[in-house]
Each structure stands twice: as structure tokens, then as C-alpha cells.
C-alpha positions in Angstrom: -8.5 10.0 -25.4 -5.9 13.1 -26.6 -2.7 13.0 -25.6 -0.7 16.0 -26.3 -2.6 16.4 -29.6 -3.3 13.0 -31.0 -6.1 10.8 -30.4 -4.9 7.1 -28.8 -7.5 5.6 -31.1 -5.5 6.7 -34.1 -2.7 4.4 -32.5 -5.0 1.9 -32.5 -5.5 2.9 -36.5 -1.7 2.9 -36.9 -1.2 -0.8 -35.2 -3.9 -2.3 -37.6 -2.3 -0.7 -40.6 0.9 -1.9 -39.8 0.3 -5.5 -39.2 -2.3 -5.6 -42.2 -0.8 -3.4 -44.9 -4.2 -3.0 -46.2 -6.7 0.2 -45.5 -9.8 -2.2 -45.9 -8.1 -5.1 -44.2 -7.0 -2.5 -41.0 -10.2 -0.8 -40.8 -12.0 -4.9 -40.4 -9.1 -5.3 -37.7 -10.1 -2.3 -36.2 -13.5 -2.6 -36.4 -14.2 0.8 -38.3 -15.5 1.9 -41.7 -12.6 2.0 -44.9 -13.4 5.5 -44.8 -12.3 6.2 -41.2 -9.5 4.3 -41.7 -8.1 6.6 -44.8 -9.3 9.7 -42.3 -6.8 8.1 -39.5 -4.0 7.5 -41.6 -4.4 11.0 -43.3 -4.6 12.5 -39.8 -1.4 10.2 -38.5 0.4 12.0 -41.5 -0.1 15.0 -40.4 0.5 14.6 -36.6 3.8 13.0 -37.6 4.8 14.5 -40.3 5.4 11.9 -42.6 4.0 9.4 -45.0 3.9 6.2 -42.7 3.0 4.1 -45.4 3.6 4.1 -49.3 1.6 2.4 -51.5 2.9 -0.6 -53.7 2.0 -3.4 -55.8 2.3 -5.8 -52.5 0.7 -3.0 -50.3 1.3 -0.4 -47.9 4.7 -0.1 -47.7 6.3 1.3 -43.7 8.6 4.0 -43.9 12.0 4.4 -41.7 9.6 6.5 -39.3 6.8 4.0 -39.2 8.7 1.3 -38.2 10.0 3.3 -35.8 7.0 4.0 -34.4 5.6 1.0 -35.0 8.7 -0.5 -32.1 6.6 0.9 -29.4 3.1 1.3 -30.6 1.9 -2.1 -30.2 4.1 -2.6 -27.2 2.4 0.3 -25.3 -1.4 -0.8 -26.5 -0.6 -4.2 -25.3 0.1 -2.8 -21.2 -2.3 -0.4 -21.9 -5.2 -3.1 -22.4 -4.0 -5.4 -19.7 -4.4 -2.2 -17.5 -7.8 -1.3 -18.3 -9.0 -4.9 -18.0 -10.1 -5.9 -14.7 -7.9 -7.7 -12.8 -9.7 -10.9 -12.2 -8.8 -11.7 -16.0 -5.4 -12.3 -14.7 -3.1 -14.4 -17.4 0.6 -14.3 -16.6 0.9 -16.8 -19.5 0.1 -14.0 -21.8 1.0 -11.0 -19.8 4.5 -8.6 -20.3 4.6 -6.7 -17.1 7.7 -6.3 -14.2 7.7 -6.9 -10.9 10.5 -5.8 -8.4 11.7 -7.9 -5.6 13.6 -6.8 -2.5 15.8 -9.5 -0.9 19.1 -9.8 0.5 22.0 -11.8 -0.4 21.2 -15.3 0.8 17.6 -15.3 -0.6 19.2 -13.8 -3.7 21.7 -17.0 -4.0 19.5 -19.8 -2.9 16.0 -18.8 -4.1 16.3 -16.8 -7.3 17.3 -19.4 -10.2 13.9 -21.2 -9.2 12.1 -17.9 -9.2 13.3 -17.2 -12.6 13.1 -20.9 -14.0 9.3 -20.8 -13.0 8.6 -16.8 -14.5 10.4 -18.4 -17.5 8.2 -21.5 -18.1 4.5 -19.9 -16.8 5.5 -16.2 -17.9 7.9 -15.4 -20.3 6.5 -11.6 -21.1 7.2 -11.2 -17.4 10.6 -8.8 -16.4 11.6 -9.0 -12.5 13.6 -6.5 -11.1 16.0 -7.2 -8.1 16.9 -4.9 -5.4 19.1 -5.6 -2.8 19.3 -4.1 1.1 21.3 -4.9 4.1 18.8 -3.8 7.0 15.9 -6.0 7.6 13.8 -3.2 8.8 14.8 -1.6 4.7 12.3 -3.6 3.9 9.4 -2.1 5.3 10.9 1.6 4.1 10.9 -0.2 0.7 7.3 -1.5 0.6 6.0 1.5 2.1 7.4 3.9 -0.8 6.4 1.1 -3.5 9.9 0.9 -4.3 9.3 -3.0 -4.4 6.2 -4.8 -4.5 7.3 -8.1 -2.2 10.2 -8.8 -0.5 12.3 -12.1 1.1 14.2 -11.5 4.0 14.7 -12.2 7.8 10.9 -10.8 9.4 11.7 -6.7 10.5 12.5 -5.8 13.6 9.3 -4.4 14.7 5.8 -5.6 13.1 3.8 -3.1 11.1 -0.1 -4.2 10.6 0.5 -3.0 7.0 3.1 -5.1 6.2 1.8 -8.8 5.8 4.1 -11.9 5.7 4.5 -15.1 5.1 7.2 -18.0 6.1 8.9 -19.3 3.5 11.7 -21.3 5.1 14.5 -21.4 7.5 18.0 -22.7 7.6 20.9 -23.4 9.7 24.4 -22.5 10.4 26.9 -25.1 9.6 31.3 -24.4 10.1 33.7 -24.5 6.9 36.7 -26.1 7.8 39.9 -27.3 5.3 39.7 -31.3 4.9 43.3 -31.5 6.3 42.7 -29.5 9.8 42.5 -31.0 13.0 39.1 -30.1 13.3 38.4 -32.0 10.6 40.2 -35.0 11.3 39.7 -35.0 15.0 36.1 -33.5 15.4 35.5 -29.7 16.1 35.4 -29.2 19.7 34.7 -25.7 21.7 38.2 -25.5 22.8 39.5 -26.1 19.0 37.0 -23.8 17.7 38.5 -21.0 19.9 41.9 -21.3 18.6 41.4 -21.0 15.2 41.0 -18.5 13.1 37.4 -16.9 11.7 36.2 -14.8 9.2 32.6 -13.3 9.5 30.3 -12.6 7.3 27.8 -9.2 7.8 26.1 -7.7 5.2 25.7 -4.8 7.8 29.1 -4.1 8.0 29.5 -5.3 11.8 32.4 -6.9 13.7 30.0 -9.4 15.3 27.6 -11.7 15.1 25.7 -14.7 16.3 28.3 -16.6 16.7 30.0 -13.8 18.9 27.0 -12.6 21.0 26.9 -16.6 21.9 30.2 -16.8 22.6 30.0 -13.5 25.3 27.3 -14.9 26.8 30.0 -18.0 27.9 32.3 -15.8 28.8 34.5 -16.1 25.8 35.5 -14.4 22.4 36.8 -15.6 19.0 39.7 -14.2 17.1 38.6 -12.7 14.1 40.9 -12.5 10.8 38.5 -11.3 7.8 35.0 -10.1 7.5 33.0 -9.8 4.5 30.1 -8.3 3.1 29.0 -11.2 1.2 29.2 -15.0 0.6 31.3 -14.6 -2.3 35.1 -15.9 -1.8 34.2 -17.3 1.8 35.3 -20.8 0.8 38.1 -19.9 -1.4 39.7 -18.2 1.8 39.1 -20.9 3.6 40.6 -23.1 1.4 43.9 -20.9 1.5 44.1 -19.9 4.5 42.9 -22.6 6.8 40.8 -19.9 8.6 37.3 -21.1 10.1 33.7 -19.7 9.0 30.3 -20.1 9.8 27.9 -19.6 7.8 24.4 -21.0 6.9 24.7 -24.3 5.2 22.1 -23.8 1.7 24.6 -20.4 0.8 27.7 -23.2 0.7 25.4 -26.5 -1.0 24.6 -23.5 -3.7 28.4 -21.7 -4.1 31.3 -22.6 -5.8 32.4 -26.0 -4.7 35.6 -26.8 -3.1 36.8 -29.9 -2.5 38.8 -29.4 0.3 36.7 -27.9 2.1 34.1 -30.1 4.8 31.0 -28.6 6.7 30.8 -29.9 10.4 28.0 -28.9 13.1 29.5 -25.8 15.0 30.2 -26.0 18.6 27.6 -23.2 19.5 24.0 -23.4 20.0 23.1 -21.0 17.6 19.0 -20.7 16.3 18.0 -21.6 12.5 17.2 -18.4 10.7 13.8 -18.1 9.2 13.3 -16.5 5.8 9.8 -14.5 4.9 8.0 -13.2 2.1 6.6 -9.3 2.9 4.6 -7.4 0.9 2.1 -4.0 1.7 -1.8 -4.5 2.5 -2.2 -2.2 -0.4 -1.5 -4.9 -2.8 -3.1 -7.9 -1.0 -6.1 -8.1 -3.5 -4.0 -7.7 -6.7 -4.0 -10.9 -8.7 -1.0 -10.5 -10.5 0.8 -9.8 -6.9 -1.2 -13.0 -5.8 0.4 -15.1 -8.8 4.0 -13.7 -8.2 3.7 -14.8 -4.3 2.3 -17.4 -5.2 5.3 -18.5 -7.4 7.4 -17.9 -5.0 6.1 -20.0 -1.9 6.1 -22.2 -4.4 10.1 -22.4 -5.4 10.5 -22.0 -1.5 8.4 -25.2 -0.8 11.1 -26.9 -3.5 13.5 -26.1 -0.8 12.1 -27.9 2.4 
């Protein structure tokens, strides 16, 4: 194969030569005569413009610009060989690859140290990339343009027979109150509820949620103080402030802990939220997209 001007098998020449030191030792490695590999190194000279390798008493000798080279050489004939094997040879134990995941924050808090403890222990070449979005229906946008090959997130608003799924788990809303409120020493009633004060939490930005469109359907409204983008500071206001949140209960067990803070049952009927795993029908078959769902129904199941 030529790529602009030098044959790749001459990179396979230089890789030999620079983890034996030795023509005849490289050309074994490389499974060529001694005379084609003195041909190779000649014509590497050339393309590159330097020596590569000086000759001493203990053997070839790397210059500046071989070792430069030599940084992303075997690197790039490593992916370059998983690529052109066929798939079914699938090793993640041996493989350095990436993989980018799409998920939003609560997936993000809850699910990702297990994801990572696992790619760590059965993959270690493996890199994962992490992109976050605040629209569920981003998800299918995201898959679609192969910005990300799976995602975790609450199921889009509309199916798309391209876009295949999976459950992974589901969780429920619990209320952060301060230890010393009435609600807490009393029991949270609907009434109580209603006269505190709440912060929300929406990713999307809104000034309503669950909780609220609940709440309208009785006839009744909630006074909100704060809302937030994200989990992050949720109980520390709390804490503070004495102000109410709800919020679902595995994004407090896996925050920063406060100790005068308590989780009670809200006075609401509000559903558990289930969490999936998406990914496109183009990369069903793909084993190494196999092994990462796999790994992560898997750190999901840990959760149940």
C-alpha cells in the first residue's frame, strides 16, 4: 500500500528495526530476506531524510528522529491490524480502541465509575469518551450522525426502528429535607409540602417539572426558590437554606453526603424513571459494540 510516497510495509520494516536493533534479527521479525531489510532501511533514509539508525558496537543505534517516529509507528500498525482482522477475533483484553458514550447527568453520576472500573480490569487499551445532552430525543440526532456509538438515557420521545434499546434500570424520586424541619420531625404531609420552599432541578432549563405538572393536575402549585441545571450543590442548599428538593434517590446515595440532611417519600404520586441503553442498527452486529453493551448491562444489573 503507498501512502503519499512510502510504502506501509516499510513501516512494518521500520517497527522491526526498532524493537530488534539488528538488520538480520528485523528481517526474521519481519519475515523477509537480510537483503530486503537493508533495501527498506535504505529506502526509509531517504523518504525521511535521515539516518534512523547508526551502527554501534551494541547495535543499531535510534536517532532523535527515529524515536520520534518510532512514538507512533507501532501505535498506528497496532489499530491498523485490529482493523483489518475480522471482527469475530474480538479481544478487548488486548485491544486499544475508544468508544464514545452519550448520557446525561444522572447516568453520568450513578453508572459511570462501574463502567470505568470494569473497562479498567477487562480492557485497559480501551479510551471512552463521554458526551453529555439535555434532550432525550439528542440522542437519536447523536446516533444517527455517529457522533456516539451507544447511549444511556430516558427512552426518546418518539421510537425510531433504527434505534434499538434496551432497559437498563429505573429509579425513584425521593424529598431532601434538613434533619431539624418539621417535616422531618413531624412526617411530610401534602399541606407541609406546599408551604415550603423548593428548588428544581432541569437539565432542560424549565421552570417545571414532575412534581409541578402533578401538583396542577390537583389544583395546586409549589413555590419555587432555585432551579438548577445539575445535581451538583442540591444538598448543600438544602442544608443552608432549609429549602425542599426532590430529586431521584441513587443521584443523593452517590453525592456528597450531608449529615443533616434526611430523604423521606414525597407526598406526590410521581412514576419511577426508567433508564435505557440506545444504540443504531448499523452497529448491532459489531462485536466490539456487543462487548461494550454488554459491559454495561452488566454494571447496570450491579445496580438492581
Amino acid at each position: 500500500m503507498d501512502f503519499k510516497g512510502l510504502d506501509l510495509n516499510l513501516l512494518v520494516a521500520f517497527d522491526a528495526l526498532m524493537e530488534e536493533r539488528n538488520v538480520t534479527r528485523a528481517a526474521s521479525k519481519a519475515v523477509v530476506s537480510q537483503p530486503a531489510m537493508s533495501a527498506a532501511l535504505s529506502r526509509l533514509r531517504t523518504h525521511f531524510a535521515d539516518p534512523l539508525f547508526i551502527r554501534s558496537a551494541s547495535g543499531l543505534l535510534p536517532t532523535a528522529r527515529a524515536k520520534e517516529i518510532g512514538l507512533h509507528v507501532s501505535k498506528a500498525l497496532n489499530e491498523l491490524s485490529h482493523l483489518l482482522a475480522p471482527d469475530d477475533n474480538f479481544a478487548p483484553e488486548n485491544r486499544k480502541m475508544s468508544f464514545t458514550l452519550g448520557t446525561s447527568e444522572y447516568p453520568l453520576m450513578v453508572l459511570l465509575p462501574g463502567i470505568m472500573r470494569a473497562i479498567s480490569e477487562q480492557a485497559p487499551g480501551v479510551t471512552l469518551h463521554v458526551r453529555t445532552f439535555t434532550d432525550r430525543d439528542a440522542s437519536v440526532s447523536m446516533l444517527d450522525a455517529g457522533e456516539v456509538d451507544v447511549v444511556i438515557g430516558i427512552p426518546p420521545t418518539r421510537p425510531e426502528n433504527r434505534i434499538l434499546s434496551q432497559p437498563l434500570f429505573s429509579d425513584e424520586f425521593v424529598t431532601l429535607i434538613r434533619r431539624d424541619s418539621d417535616a422531618a420531625r413531624n412526617g411530610m404531609t401534602l399541606e407541609t409540602y406546599l408551604g415550603m420552599s423548593h428548588i428544581l432541578v432541569s437539565p432542560e432549563g424549565n421552570h417545571y417539572g414532575l412534581v409541578d405538572e402533578q401538583l396542577r393536575e390537583m389544583g395546586l402549585v409549589r413555590e419555587l426558590r432555585l432551579t438548577l441545571p445539575t445535581m451538583a450543590g442540591v444538598a448543600g442548599v438544602v442544608q443552608q437554606t432549609g429549602y425542599v428538593a426532590t430529586v431521584l434517590k441513587r443521584s443523593v446515595v452517590v453525592s456528597e453526603k450531608h449529615p443533616n440532611i434526611v430523604m423521606t417519600l414525597p407526598p406526590v404520586a410521581l412514576p419511577e424513571i426508567p433508564f435505557y441503553l440506545l444504540w443504531h442498527r448499523r452497529s448491532d452486529d459489531s462485536n466490539a459494540q456487543k462487548w461494550l453493551r454488554q459491559l454495561i448491562c452488566a454494571q447496570a444489573h450491579e445496580l438492581l
